[in-house]
C-alpha positions as CSV (number, residue, x, y, z in Angstrom):
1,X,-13.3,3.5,9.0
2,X,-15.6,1.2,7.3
3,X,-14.4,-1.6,5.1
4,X,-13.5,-1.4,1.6
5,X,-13.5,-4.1,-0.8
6,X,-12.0,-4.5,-4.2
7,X,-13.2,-6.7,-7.6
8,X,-10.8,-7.7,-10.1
9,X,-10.7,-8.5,-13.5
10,X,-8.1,-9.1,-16.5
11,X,-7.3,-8.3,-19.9
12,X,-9.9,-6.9,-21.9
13,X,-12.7,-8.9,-21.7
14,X,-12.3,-8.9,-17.9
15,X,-10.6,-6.7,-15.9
16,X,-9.7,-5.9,-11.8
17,X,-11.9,-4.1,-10.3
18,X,-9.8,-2.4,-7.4
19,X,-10.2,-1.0,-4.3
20,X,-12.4,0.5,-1.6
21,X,-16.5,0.1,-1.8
22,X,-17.1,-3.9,-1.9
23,X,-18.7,-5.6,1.0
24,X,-16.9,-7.2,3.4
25,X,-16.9,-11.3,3.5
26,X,-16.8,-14.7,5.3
27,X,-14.8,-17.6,4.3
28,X,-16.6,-20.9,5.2
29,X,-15.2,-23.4,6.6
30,X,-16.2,-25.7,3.7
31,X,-14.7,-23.8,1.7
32,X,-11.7,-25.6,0.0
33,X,-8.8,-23.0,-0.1
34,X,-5.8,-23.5,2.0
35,X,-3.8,-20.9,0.5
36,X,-3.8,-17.3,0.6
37,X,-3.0,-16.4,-2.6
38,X,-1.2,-13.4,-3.5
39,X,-1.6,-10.3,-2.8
40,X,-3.3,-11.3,0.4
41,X,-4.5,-7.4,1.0
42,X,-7.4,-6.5,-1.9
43,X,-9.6,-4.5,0.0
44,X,-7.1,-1.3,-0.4
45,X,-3.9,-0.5,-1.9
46,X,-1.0,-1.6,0.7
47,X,3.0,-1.2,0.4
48,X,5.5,-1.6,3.1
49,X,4.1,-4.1,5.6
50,X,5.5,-4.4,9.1
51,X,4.7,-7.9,10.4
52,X,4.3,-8.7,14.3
53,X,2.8,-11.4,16.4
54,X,1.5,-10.0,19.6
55,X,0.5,-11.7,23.0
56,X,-3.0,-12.4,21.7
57,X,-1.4,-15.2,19.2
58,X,-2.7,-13.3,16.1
59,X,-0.5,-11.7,13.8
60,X,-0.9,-8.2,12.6
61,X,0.6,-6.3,9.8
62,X,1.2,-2.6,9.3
63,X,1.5,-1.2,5.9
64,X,1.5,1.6,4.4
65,X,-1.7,3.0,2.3
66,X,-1.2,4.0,-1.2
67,X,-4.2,6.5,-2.3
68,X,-5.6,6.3,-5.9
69,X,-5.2,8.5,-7.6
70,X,-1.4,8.3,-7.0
71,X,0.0,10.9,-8.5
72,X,3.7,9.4,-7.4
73,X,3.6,8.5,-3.6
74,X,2.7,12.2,-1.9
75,X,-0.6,11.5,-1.7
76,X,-0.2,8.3,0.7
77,X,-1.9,8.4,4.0
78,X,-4.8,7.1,6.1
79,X,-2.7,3.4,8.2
80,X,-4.6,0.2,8.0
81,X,-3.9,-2.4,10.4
82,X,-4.2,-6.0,9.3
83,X,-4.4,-9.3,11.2
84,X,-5.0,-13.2,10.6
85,X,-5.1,-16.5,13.0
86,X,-4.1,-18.4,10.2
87,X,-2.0,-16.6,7.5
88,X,-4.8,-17.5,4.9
89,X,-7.6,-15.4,6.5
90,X,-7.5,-12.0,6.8
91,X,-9.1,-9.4,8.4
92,X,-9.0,-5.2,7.5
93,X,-9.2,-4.1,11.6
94,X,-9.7,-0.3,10.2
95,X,-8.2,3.0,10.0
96,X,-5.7,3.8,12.9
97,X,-4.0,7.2,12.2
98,X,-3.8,9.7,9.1
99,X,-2.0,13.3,8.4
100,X,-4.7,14.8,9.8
101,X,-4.5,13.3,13.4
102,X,-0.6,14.7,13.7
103,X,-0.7,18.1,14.9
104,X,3.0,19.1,14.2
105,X,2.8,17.4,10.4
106,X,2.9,18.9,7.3
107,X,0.0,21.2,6.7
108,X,-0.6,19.9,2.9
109,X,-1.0,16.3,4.5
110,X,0.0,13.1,3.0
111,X,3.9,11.4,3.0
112,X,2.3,8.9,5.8
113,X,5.1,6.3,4.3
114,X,6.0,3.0,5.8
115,X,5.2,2.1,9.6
116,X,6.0,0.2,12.1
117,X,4.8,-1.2,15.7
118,X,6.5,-2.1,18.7
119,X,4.7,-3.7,22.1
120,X,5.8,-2.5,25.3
121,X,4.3,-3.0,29.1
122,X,1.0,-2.7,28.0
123,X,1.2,-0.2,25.5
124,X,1.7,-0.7,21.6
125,X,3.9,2.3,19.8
126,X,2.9,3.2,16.4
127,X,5.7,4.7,14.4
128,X,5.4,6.5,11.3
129,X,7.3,8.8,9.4
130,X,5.9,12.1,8.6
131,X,7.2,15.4,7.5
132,X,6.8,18.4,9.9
133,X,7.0,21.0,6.9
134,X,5.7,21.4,3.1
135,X,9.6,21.1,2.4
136,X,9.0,17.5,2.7
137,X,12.0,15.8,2.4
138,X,14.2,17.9,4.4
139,X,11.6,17.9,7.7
140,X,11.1,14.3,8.2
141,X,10.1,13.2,11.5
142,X,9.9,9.6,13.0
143,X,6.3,9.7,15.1
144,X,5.0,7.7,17.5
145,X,1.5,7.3,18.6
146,X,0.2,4.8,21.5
147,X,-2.9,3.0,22.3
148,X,-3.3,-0.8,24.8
149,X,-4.7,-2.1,21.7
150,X,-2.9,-3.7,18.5
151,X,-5.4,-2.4,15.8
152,X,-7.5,0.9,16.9
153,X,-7.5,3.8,19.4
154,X,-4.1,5.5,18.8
155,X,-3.4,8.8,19.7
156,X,0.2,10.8,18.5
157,X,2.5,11.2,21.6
158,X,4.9,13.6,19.2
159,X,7.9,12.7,17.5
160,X,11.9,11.6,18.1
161,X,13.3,14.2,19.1
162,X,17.7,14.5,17.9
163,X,17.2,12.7,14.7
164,X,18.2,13.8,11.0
165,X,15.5,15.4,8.9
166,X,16.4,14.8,5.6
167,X,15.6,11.6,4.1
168,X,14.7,9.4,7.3
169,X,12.0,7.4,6.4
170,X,11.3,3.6,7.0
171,X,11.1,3.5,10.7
172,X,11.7,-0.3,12.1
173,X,11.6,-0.6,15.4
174,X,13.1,-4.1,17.0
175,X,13.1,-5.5,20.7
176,X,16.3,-7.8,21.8
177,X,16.2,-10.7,24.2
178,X,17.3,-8.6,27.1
179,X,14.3,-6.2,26.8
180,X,16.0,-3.7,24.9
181,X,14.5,-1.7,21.6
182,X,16.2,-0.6,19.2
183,X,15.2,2.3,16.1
184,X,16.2,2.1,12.8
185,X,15.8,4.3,9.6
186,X,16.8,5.7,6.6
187,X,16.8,6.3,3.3
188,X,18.9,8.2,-0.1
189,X,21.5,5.7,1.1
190,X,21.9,6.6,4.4
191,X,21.0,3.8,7.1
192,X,20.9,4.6,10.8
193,X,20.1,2.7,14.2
194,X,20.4,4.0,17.7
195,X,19.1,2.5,21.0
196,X,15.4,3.5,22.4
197,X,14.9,5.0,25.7
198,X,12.8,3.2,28.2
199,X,10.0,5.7,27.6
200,X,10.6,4.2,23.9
201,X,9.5,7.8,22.7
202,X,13.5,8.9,23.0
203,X,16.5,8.0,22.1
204,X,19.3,6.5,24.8
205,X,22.7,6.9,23.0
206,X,24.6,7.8,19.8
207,X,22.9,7.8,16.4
208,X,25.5,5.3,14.4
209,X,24.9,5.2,10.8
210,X,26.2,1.7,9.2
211,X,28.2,2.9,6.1
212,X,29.2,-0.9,6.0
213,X,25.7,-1.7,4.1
214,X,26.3,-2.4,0.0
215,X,23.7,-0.4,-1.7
216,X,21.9,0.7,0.9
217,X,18.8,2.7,-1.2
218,X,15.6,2.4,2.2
219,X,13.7,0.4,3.8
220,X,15.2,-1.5,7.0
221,X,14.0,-4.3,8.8
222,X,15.6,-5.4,12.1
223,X,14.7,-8.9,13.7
224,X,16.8,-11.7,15.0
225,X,17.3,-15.7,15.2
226,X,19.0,-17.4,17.6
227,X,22.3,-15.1,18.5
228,X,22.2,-13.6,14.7
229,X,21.1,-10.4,14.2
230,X,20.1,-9.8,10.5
231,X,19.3,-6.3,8.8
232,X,17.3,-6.5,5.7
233,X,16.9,-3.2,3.2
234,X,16.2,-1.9,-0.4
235,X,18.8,-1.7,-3.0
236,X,19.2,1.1,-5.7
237,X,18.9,-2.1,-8.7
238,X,18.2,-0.4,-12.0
239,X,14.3,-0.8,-13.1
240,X,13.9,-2.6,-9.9
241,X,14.5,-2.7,-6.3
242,X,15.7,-6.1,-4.6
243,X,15.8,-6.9,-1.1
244,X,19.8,-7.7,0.3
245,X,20.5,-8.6,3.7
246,X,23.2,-8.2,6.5
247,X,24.2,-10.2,9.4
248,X,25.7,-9.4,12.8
249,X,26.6,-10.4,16.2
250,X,24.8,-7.1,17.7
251,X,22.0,-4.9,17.3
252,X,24.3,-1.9,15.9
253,X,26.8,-3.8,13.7
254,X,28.9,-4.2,12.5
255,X,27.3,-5.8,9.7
256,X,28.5,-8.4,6.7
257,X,26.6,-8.2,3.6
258,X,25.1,-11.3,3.0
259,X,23.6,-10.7,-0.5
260,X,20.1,-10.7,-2.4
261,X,17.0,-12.4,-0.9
262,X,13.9,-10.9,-2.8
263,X,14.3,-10.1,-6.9
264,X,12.4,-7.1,-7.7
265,X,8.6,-7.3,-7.7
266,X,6.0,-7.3,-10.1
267,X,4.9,-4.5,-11.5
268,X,6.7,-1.9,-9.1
269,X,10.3,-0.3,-9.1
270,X,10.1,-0.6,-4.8
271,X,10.4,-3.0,-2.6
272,X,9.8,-3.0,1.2
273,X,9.3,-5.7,3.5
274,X,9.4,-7.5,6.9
275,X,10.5,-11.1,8.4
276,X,8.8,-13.0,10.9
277,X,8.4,-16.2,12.4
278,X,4.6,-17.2,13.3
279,X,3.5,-20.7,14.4
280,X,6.8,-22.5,13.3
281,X,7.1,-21.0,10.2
282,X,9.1,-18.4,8.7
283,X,7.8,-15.9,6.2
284,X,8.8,-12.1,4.0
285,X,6.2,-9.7,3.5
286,X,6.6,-7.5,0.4
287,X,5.0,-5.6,-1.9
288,X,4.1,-5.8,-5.9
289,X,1.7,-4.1,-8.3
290,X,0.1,-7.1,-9.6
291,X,-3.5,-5.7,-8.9
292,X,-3.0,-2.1,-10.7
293,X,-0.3,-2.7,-12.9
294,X,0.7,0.7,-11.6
295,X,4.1,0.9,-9.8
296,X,2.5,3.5,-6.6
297,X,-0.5,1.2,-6.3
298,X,1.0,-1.2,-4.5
299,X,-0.9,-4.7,-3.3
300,X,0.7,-6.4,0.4
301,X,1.7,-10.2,-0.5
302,X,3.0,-13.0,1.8
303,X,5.8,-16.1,0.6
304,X,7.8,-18.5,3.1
305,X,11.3,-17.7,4.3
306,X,13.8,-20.8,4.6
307,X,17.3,-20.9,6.6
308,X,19.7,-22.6,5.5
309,X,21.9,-24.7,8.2
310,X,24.4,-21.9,8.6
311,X,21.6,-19.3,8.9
312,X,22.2,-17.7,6.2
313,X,18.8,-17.3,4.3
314,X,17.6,-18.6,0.5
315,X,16.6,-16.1,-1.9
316,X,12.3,-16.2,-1.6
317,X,10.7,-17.3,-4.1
318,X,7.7,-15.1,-5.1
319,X,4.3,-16.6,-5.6
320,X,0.6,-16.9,-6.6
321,X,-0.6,-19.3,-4.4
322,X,1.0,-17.4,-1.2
323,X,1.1,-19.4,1.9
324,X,-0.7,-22.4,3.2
325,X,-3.0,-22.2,6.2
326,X,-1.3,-22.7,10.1
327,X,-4.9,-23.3,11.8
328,X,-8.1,-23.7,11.1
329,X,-10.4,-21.3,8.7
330,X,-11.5,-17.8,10.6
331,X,-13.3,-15.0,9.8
332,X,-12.2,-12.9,7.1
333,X,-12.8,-9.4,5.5
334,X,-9.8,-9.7,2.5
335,X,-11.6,-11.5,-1.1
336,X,-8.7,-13.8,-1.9
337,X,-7.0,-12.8,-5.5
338,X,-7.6,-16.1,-6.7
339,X,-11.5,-15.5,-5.9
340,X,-11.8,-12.7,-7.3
341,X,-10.2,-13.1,-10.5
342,X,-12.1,-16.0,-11.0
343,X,-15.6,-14.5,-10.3
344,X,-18.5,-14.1,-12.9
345,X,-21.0,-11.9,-12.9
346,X,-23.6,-14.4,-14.6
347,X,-26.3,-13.2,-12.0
348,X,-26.2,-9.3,-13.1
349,X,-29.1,-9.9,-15.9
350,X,-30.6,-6.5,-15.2
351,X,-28.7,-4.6,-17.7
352,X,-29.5,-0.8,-18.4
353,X,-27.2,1.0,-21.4
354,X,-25.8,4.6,-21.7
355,X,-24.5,6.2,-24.5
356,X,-21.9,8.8,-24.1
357,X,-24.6,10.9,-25.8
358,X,-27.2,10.5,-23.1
359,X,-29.1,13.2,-21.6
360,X,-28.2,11.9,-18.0
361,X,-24.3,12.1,-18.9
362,X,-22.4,14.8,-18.5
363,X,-18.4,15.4,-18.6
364,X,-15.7,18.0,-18.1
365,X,-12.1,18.9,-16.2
366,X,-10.5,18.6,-19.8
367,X,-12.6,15.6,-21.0
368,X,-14.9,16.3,-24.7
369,X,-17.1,14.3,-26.7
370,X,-16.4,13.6,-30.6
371,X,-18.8,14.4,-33.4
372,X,-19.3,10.4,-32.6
373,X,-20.2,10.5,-29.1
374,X,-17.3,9.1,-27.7
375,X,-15.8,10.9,-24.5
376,X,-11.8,11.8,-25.1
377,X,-9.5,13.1,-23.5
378,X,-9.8,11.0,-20.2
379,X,-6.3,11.5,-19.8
380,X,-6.2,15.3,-18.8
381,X,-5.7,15.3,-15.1
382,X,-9.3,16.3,-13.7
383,X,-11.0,14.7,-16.4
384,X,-14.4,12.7,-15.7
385,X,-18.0,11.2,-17.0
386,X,-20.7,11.4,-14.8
387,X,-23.8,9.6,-15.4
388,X,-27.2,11.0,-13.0
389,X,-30.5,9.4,-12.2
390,X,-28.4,5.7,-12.3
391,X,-31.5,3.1,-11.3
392,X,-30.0,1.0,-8.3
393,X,-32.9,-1.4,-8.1
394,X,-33.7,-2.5,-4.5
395,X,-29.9,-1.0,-3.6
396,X,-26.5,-2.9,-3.1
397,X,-24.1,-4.5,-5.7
398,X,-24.1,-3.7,-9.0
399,X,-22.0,-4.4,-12.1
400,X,-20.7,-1.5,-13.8
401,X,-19.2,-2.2,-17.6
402,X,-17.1,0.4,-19.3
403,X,-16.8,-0.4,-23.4
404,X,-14.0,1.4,-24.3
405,X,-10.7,1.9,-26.7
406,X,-7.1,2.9,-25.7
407,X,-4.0,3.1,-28.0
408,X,-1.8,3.3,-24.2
409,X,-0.2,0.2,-22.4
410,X,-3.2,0.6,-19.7
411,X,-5.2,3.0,-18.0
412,X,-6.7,3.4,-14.9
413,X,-10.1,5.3,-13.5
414,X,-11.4,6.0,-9.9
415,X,-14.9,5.1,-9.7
416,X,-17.1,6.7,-7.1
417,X,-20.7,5.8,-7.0
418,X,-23.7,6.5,-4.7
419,X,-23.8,3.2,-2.7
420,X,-20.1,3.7,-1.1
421,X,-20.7,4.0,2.2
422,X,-16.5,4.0,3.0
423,X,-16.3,7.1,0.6
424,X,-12.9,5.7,-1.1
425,X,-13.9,5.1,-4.5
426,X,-13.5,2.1,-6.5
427,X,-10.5,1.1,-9.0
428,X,-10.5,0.2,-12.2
429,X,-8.4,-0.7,-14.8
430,X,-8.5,-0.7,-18.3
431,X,-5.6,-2.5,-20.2
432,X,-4.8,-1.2,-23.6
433,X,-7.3,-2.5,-26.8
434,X,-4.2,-1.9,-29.5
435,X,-5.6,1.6,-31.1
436,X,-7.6,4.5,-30.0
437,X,-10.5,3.1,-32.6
438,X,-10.5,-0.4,-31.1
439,X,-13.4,-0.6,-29.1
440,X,-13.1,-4.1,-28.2
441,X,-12.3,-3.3,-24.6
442,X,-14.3,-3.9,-21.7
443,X,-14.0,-3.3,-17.7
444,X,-15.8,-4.5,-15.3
445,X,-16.2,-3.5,-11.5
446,X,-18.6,-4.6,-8.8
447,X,-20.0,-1.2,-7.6
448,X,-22.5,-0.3,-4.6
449,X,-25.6,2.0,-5.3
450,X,-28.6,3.1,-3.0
451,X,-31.6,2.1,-3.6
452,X,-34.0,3.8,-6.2
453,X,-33.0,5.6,-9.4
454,X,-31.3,9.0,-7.8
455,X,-27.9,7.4,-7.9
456,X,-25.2,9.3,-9.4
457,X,-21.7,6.9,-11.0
458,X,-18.4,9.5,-11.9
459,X,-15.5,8.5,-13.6
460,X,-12.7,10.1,-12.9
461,X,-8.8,10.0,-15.2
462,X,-6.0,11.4,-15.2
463,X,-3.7,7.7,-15.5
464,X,-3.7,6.7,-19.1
465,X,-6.1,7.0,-21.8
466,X,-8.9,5.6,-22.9
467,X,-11.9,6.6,-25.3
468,X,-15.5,5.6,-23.9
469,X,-18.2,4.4,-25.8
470,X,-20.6,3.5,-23.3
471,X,-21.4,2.3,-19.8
472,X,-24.1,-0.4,-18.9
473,X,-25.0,-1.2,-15.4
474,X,-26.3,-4.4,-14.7
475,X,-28.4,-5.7,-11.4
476,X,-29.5,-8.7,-10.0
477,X,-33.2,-9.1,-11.0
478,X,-35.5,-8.9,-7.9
479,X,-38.0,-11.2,-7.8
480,X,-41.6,-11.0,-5.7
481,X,-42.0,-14.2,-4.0
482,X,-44.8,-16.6,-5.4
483,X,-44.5,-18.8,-3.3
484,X,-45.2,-18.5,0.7
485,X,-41.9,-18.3,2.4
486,X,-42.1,-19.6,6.0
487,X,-39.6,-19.0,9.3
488,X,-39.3,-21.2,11.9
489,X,-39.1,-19.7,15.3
490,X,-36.5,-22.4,15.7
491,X,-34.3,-20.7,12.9
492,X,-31.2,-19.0,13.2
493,X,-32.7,-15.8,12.5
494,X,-34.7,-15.7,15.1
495,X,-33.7,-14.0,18.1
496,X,-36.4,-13.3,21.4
497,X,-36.2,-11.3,24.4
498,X,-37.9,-8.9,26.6
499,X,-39.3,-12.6,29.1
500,X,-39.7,-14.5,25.3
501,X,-38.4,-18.1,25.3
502,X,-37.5,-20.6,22.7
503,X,-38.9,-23.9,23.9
504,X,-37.3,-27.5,23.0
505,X,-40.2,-28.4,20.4
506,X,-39.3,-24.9,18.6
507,X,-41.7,-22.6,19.2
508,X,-41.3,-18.9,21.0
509,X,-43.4,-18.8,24.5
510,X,-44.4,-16.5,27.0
511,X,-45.2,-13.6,25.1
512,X,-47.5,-12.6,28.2
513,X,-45.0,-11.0,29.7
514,X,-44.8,-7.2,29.1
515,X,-41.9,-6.2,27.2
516,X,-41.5,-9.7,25.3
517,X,-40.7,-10.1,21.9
518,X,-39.2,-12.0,18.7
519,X,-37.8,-10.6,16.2
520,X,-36.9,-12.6,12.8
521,X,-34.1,-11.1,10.4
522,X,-33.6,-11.4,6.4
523,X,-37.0,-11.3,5.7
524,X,-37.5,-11.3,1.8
525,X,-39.8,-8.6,0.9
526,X,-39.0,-9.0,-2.8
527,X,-39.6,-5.7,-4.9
528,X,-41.4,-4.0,-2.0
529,X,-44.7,-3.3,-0.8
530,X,-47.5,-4.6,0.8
531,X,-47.0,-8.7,2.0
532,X,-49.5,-10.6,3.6
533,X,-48.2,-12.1,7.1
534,X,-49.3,-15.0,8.7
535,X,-49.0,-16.3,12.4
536,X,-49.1,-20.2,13.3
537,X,-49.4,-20.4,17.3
538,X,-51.4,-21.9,20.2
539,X,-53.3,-20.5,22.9
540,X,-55.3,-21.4,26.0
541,X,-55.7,-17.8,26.3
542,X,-59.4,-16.5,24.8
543,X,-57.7,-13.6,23.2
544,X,-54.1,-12.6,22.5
545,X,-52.6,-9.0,20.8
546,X,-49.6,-8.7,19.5
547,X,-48.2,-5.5,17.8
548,X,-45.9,-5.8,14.7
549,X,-43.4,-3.7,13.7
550,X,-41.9,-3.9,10.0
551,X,-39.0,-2.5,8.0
552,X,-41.0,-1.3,5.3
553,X,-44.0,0.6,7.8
554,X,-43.9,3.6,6.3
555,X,-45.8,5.7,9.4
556,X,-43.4,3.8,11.8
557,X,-46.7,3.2,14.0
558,X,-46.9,-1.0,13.7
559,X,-49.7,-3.0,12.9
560,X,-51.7,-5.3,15.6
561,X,-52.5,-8.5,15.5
562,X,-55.8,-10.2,17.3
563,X,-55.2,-14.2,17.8
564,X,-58.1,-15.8,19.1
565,X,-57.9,-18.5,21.7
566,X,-57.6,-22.4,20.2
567,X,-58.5,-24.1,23.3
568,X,-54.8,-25.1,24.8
569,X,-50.9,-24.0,24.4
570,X,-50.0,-27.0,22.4
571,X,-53.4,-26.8,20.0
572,X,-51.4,-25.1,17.1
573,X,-54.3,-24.7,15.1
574,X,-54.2,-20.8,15.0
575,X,-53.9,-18.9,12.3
576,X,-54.3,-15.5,11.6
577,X,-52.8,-13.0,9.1
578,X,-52.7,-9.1,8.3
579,X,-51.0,-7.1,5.5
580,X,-48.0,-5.6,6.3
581,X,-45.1,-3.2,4.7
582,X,-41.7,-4.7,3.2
583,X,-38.5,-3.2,1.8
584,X,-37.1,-4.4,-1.3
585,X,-34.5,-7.5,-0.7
586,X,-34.2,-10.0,1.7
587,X,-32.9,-7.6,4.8
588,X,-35.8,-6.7,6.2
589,X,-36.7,-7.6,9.7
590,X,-40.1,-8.3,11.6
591,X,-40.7,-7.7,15.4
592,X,-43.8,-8.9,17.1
593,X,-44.0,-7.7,20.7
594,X,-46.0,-9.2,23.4
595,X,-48.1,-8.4,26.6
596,X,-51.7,-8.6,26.2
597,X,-52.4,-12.7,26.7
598,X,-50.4,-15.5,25.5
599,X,-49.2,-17.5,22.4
600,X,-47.1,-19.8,21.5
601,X,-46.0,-19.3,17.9
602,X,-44.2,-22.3,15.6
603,X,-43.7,-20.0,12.4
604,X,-44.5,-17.4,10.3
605,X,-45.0,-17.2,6.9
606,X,-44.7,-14.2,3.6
607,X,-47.0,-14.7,1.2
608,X,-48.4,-11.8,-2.0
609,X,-51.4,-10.4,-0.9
610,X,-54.0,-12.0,-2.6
């Protein structure tokens, strides 16, 4: 599944743009973060991460995936695997399993609740709970799928077989020293654990349920340190969830209560986590709402764990910052929190305004417009604004701004707009103005739209009110180039093939050969059109072709090129130009291909046709 990225923003004047249609990014290593910040998982909503370090030294978590709109948690599905080298850089590895790749699950789908992973001889065993009937909570089944890689190709083996079906959920899986694994579940205050079978798809020995536990509500997690075993779980706390733990001398209990180790979370009556040690360090994975604000959309965050010298463990402290960095900066596909609640949008001049009387707006599913031309209503489940014939410019990001009252706490819209290519919609949130005639509100969300002016934005409600007064959508101004742009052969750009070389003084030769070529990326084409392109070269050769291909050709034929001799392949006195077809932007690529005499070419340059 392709990435998904989330904006935020705060409080009225800014707000968080959530979820699912960004584009993925890099961190630089000259970057000066060495935190993670918290929640460390912005892309999508997350809840319930399992966290394991596999042989390849990276680790990976395993939540669960909340799906906006929530409407409570039934609606979860679709696994995401997540993974870092450095607990500050993360990277969204994709979709691994949904409801609809479980052939005995529940034919209404969703109730994919909180995973977990175990490695084995090769193979890695996803498990999952799922119900097997639309009776959910009575036909719960523990499944397993497989793959011989941490983050993608899993396929469902089936499910335990000999387990209860009502209320076991929160499958945690956990190997011993000796080689052994070991499955636990449960939930509605029943905890269970019983020893795998070899096959690890089967049990090997009585189900014992540990009545020992003190308010026991869900959500076990199983690991051990030194000769302790320790059992961590949810509580049934009022308003709030904590996380308690046990300790024991072996895998099944008996187990002493040890107390509370994680206060309830922000934003969220759950709580759900996982301990482990990575690179030295201990840390807890949880769970909190401070993205959403809404209790089922649930954000992944990361603090340290610390032992005190009779292993019992300090309550963990919950924080902003997150975690520092264990290595050195990687690649990453998760916009830090911190980043992205500090981002402006000063670039997005472009702005283009739509009343909520426009003839290009339309509304409906229990949404109506006032004798003031303000859409209502946008709490009705089913409710939505669509705006048509949206102008995208030359295509990509763009800054959608709802203006907009609310007499609720907050409220909160799925956005879904032309440009997603991931399909999942974008979040946003719209905290409360004070009255239902205070239009001081305003929500922000980075957006993704095709190029051209056929792009169609919906807003869909359902979660909280709000009364809308108007959208703008505001782009980047393109701008032609004025001035010649040149490309080095020698830049990074610049790739060759087909016989093609790249010499040491940093020019591309041997484009006699049939089947050479160079090809430069991220050419700027600026609003489009026709560009006049220009070839610097040398050759002893009395005449030279070369045929040109371009993004924006629109007959997909080429254009050729005629470069006349200049006496010797080091007289780089050639020049010779042509017009030629761009796209709007700066991703358009050139590819001049070889075989009819030689050249050796230093640059080109984009200029305006004259």
């Amino acid at each position: 599944m392709n990435k998904r990225l989330i904006s935020l923003f705060l409080s009225g004047t800014m707000l968080l743009s959530v979820f699912m249609g960004f584009t993925s990014s890099s961190s630089s290593a000259a970057e000066p973060v060495t935190t993670s910040g918290n929640p460390i998982f912005t892309s999508i909503f997350t809840a319930d991460p399992s966290a394991h370090v596999w042989n390849d030294g990276r680790l990976y978590v395993y939540p669960s995936h909340d799906i906006f709109p929530s409407r409570g948690s039934d609606l979860m599905d679709k696994y995401h695997v997540f993974s870092t080298d450095n607990m500050v850089d993360w990277v969204d590895e994709g979709e691994i399993l949904s409801a609809d790749d479980v052939p005995w699950g529940r034919p209404e789908g969703g109730f994919m609740w909180a995973p977990d992973a175990a490695y084995k001889d090769g193979t890695y065993y996803f498990y999952f709970p799922h119900p097997s009937g639309t009776n959910w909570n009575d036909t719960w089944k523990i499944g397993v799928a497989t793959s011989n890689k941490p983050a993608s190709d899993f396929t469902v083996q089936g499910y335990i077989q000999g387990l209860p079906g009502s209320n076991l959920i929160d499958p945690s899986v956990f190997r011993d020293d000796d080689g052994t694994y070991y499955l636990y579940a449960g939930g509605g205050g029943k905890s269970y654990g019983v020893k795998l079978a070899a096959n690890m798809t089967s049990t090997d020995g009585p189900l014992k349920q540990f009545t020992e536990l003190e308010d026991f509500h869900e959500a076990t997690w199983v690991f051990k340190r030194g000769s302790t075993y320790y059992l961590m779980y949810a509580d049934n706390n009022p308003g709030g969830n904590r996380m308690r733990y046990a300790t024991s001398s072996s895998p099944l209990g008996p187990w002493v209560n040890r107390g509370v180790i994680l206060d309830p979370v922000v934003g969220s009556e759950t709580t759900h986590g996982s301990i482990v040690q990575y690179k030295g360090e201990w840390y807890m994975f949880y769970h909190n709402a401070k993205i959403s604000s809404n209790g089922t959309l649930r954000s992944v965050c990361v603090d340290r764990l610390t032992f005190n010298a009779d292993g019992t463990i300090q309550k963990v402290v919950q924080t902003s910052e997150g975690v520092p960095a264990v290595g050195p900066r990687s690649t990453a596909t998760e916009v830090k929190y911190y980043d992205l609640i500090n981002e402006n949008f000063n670039a997005y001049t472009q702005k283009t305004e739509y009343a909520m009387n426009a003839s290009n707006v339309t509304f409906g599913g229990g949404a109506t417009r006032s004798a003031s031309n303000i859409i209502e209503n946008m709490h009705t489940q089913g409710s939505y604004i669509q705006l048509n014939g949206i102008n995208g410019g030359a295509g990509g990001k763009a800054l959608l701004t709802v203006q907009y009252a609310s007499g609720d706490s907050g409220a909160a819209f799925k956005v879904d707009a032309s440009g997603d290519t991931a399909g999942d919609g974008y979040f946003l949130s719209l905290p409360g103005t004070g009255g239902w005639g205070n239009y001081t509100g305003r929500a922000n969300s980075l957006i993704d739209l095709n190029p051209g002016t056929n792009n169609i934005i919906k807003l869909s409600g359902g979660m909280g009110g709000a009364n809308i007064s108007r959208v703008t959508v505001s782009l980047v101004p393109q701008t032609t180039p004025t001035t010649p742009i040149e490309y080095p052969m020698s830049g990074s750009n610049v790739t060759v093939g087909g016989g093609a070389t790249k010499s040491g003084n940093g020019s591309i030769e041997n484009m006699h050969i049939p089947g050479s070529y160079f090809e430069i990326s991220g050419v700027n084409g600026g609003t489009g059109g026709q560009k006049l392109l220009t070839v610097i070269y040398a050759s002893a050769d009395s005449q030279t072709t070369f045929k040109v291909n371009a993004s924006g050709d629109p007959t997909g034929n080429g254009y050729s090129l005629t470069l006349p001799g200049t006496g010797g392949w080091s007289t780089f006195t050639g020049k010779v130009s042509r017009i030629i077809d761009l796209n709007v932007g700066t991703n358009n690529v050139i590819r001049v291909s070889g075989g009819m005499g030689g050249a050796n070419v230093t640059r080109i340059i984009i200029s305006s046709v004259p």
